[in-house]
C-alpha positions as CSV (number, residue, x, y, z in Angstrom):
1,X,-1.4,34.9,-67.4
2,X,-3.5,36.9,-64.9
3,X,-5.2,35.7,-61.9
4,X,-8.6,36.3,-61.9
5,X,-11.0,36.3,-58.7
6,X,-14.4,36.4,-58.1
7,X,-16.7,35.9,-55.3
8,X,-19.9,33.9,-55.6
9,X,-21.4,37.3,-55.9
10,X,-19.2,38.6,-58.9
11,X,-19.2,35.4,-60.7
12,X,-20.4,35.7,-64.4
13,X,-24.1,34.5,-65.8
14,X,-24.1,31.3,-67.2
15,X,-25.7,31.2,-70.4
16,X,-28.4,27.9,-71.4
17,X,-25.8,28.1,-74.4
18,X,-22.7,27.6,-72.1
19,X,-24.4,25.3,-70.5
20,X,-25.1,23.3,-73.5
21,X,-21.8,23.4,-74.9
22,X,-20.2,21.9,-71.4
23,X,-22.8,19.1,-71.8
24,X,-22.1,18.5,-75.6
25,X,-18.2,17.9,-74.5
26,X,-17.9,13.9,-74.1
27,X,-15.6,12.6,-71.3
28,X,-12.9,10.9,-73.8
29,X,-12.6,14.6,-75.0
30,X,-11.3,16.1,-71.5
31,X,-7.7,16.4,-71.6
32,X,-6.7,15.3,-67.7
33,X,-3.1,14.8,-68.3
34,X,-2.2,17.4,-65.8
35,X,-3.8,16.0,-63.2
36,X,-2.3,13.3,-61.1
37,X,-4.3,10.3,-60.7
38,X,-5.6,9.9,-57.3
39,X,-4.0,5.9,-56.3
40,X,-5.6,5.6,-52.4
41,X,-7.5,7.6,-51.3
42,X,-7.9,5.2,-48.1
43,X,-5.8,7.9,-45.8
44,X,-8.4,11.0,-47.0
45,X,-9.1,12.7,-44.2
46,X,-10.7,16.4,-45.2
47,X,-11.1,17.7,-41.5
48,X,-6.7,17.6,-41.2
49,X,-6.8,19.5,-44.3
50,X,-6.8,22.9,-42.4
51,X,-6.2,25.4,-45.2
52,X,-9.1,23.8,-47.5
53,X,-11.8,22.9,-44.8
54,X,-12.9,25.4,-41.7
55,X,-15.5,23.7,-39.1
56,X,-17.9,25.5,-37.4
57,X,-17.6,25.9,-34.6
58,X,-20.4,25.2,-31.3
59,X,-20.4,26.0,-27.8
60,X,-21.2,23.0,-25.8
61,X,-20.7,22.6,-21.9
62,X,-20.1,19.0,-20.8
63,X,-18.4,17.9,-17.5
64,X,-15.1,16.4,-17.6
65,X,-13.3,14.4,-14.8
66,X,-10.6,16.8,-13.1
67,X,-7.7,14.9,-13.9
68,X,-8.3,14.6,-17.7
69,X,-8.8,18.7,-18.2
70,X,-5.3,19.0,-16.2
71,X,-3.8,16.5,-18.3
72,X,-4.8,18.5,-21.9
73,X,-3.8,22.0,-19.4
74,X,-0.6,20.9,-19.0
75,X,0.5,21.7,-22.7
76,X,-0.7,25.7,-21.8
77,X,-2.4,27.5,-24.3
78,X,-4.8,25.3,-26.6
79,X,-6.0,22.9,-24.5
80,X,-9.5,22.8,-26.1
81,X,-7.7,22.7,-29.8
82,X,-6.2,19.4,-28.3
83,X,-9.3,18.1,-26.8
84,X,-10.9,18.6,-30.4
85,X,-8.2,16.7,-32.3
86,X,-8.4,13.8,-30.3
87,X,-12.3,13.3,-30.3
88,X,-11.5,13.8,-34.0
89,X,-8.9,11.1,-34.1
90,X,-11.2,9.3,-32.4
91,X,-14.5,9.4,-34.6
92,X,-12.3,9.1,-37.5
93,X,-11.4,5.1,-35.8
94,X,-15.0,4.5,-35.4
């Protein structure tokens, strides 16, 4: 079978008579069998999912005390990456 991509600007019309033939479809007739079934989904977090979710980005400028931006320096290169994921862990705990 082929792969076939589109973008949101090459995507095909939808028809009112596709449209009515998705609604005439009745759940107990969707065949989900290859889908796993979703247990917990108490550990979802879709900001770690990297691939699937990009953030935007903003500039802010805030002030810092001296010896917390030479602690997250001290692992070199990325030290705002690092500040990100823990105010991240940390609104995810609040």
């Amino acid at each position: 079978m082929a792969v076939v991509r589109h973008t949101h600007k090459t995507l095909p019309k939808v028809s009112k008579k596709d449209l009515a033939r998705v609604d005439a479809i009745k759940d107990k007739d969707i065949d989900c069998s290859d889908i796993p079934e979703a247990t917990d989904s108490s550990n979802f977090r879709p900001w770690e999912q990297r691939q699937m979710f990009k953030p935007i980005k903003v500039v802010v400028t805030c002030k810092l005390d001296a010896d917390i931006v030479a602690w997250l320096k001290q692992g070199g290169k990325g030290y705002q990456t690092r500040l990100n994921t823990i105010l991240r862990k940390a609104m995810s705990h609040a």
